[in-house]
C-alpha positions in Angstrom: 53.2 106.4 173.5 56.0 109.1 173.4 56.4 111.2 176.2 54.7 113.9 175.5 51.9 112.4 175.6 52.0 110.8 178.9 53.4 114.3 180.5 49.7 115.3 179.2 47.5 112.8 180.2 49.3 112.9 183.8 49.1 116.7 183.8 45.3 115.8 183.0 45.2 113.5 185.6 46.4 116.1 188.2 44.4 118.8 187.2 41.5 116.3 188.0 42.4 115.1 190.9 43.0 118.8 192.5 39.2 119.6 191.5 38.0 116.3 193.1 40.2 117.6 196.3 38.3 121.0 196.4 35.2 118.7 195.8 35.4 116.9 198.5 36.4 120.1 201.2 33.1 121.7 199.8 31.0 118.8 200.2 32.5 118.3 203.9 31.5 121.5 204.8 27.9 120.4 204.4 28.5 116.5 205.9 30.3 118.1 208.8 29.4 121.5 209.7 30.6 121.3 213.2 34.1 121.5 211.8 33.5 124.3 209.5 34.3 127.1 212.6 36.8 127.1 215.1 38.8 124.1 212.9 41.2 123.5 210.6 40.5 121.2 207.5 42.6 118.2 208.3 40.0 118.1 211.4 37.2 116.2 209.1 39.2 113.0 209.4 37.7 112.8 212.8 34.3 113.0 211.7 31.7 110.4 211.0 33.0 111.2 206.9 36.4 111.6 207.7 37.5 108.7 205.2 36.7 111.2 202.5 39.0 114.2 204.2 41.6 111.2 204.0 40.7 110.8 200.4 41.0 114.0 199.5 44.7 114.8 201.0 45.3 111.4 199.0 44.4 113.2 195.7 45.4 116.2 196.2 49.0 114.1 197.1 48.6 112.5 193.9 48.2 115.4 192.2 51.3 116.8 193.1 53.3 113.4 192.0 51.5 113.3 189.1 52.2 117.2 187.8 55.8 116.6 188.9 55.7 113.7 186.0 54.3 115.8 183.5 56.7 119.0 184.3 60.0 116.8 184.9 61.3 117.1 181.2 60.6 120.5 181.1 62.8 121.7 184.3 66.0 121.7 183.1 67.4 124.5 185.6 69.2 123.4 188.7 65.9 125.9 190.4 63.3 123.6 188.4 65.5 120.2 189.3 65.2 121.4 193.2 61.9 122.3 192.6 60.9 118.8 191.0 62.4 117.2 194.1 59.9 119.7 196.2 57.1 118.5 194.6 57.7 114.8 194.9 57.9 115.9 199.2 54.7 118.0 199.0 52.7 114.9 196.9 54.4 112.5 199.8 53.1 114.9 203.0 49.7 115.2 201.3 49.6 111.7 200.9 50.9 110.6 204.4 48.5 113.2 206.1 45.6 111.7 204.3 47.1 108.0 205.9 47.5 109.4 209.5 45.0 111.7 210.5 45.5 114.5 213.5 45.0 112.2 216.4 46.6 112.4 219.8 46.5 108.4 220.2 48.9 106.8 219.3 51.1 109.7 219.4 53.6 108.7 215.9 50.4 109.2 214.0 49.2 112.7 215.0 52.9 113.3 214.7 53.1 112.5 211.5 50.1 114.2 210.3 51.9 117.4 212.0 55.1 117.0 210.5 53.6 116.4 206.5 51.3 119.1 207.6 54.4 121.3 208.2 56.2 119.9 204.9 53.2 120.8 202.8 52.2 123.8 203.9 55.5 125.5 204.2 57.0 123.8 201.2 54.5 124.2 198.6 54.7 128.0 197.8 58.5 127.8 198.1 58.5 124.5 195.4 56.1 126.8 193.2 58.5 130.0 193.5 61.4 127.8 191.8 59.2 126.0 189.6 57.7 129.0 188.4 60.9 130.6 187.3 62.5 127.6 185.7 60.1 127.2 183.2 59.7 131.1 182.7 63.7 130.7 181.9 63.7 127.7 179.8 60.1 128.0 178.0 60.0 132.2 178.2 58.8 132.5 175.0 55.6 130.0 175.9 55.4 132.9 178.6 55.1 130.8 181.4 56.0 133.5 183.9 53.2 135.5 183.6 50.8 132.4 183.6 52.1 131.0 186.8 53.1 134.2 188.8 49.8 135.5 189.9 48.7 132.2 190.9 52.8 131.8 193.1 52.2 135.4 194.6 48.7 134.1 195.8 50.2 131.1 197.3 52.8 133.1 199.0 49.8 135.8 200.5 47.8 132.4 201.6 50.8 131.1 203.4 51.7 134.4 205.0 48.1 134.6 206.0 47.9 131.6 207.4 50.8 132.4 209.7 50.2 135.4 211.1 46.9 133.9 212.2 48.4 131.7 213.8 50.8 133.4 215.4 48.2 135.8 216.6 46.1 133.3 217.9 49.5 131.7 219.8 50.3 135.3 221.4 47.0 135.6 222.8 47.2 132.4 224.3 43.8 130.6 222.4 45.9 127.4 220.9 44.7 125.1 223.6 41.0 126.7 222.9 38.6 126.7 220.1 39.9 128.4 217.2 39.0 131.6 215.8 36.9 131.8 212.9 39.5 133.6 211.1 41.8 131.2 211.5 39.8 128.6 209.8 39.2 130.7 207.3 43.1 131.2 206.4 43.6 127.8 206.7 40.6 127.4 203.8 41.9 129.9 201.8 45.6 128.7 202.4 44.7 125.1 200.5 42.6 126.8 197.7 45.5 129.1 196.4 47.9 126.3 196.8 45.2 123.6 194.8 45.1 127.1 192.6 48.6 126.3 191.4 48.5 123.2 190.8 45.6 123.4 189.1 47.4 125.8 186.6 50.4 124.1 186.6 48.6 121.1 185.5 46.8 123.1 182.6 50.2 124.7 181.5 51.6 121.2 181.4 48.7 119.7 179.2 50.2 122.5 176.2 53.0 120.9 173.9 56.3 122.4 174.6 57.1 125.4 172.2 59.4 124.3 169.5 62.7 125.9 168.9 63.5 128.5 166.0 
């Protein structure tokens, strides 16, 4: 089995494995609809179903490690290398906040949740950015850069989003408090556009490489 066709099945794989994610969020909604409002995602670990919020950061970790294994021979820019190296981190936070979920006791495991949380979620639209434009450079004739900017810019507007809800919701002093709506909703649509891009990563990655002329 040459390369090429593992890079494909694992770009399969990951494709999978970020529609089983988005899977599991929607069918949370419905197990747990106490969570749905005032909360963000990583909050149905702490539900009677939480094991399958776990699972789901798992895969969508997996997902990430497996589309930097189909991508890797195709970055070949010191941008792509960085951003290969990116995507191994965002695959490991996933993973690690699907391990330890947002708890306050003991204290190193809501910590760590936080600090993948933090990885993931600020990482991941940077990691696509560089991504993005080392395969539009080295494959621009597959025209890779149209294919994967709209789905970067919407990763970029759910992380900015996300953010200024946030800080919003810190200025006004309702951290401590239940969140607002809103707020869950960023967070929501934060994770879709980022399982977005992987998701079309994955499907650019299943497509032979171009050959040369």
């Amino acid at each position: 089995m040459n390369n090429g066709v593992i890079s494909r099945i694992a770009a399969r794989l990951s494709l999978g494995l970020s529609v089983a994610f988005l899977a599991l969020l929607a069918v949370l909604h419905v197990l747990e609809p106490e969570f749905n409002s005032g909360h963000l995602i990583s909050e149905y670990q702490l539900g009677d179903y939480g094991f399958l919020m776990s699972l789901a950061f798992c895969f969508l970790g997996t997902s990430a490690l497996l589309l930097a294994l189909a991508l890797g021979p195709r970055l070949r820019t010191q941008a792509g290398r960085v951003g290969w190296w990116g995507l191994i981190g965002i695959g490991a936070a996933f993973f690690v906040a699907g391990v330890f979920p947002p708890v306050q006791t003991p204290v190193i495991t809501g910590y760590l949740h936080g600090i993948s949380g933090l990885v993931a979620i600020v990482g991941s639209p940077i990691t696509f950015t560089l991504i993005g434009r080392s395969l539009a450079r080295s494959e621009a004739r597959f025209l890779l850069s149209s294919r994967l900017l709209g789905p970067t810019v919407v990763a970029w507007v759910g992380l900015w989003f996300f953010l200024i809800a946030l800080t919003v919701v810190s200025l006004n002093g309702q951290m401590e408090t239940r969140l607002p709506v809103w707020v869950s909703v960023a967070n929501r649509f934060l994770i879709v556009t980022y399982c977005i891009w992987l998701m079309a990563a994955a499907w650019i990655a299943t497509c032979k490489r171009p050959s040369l002329i």
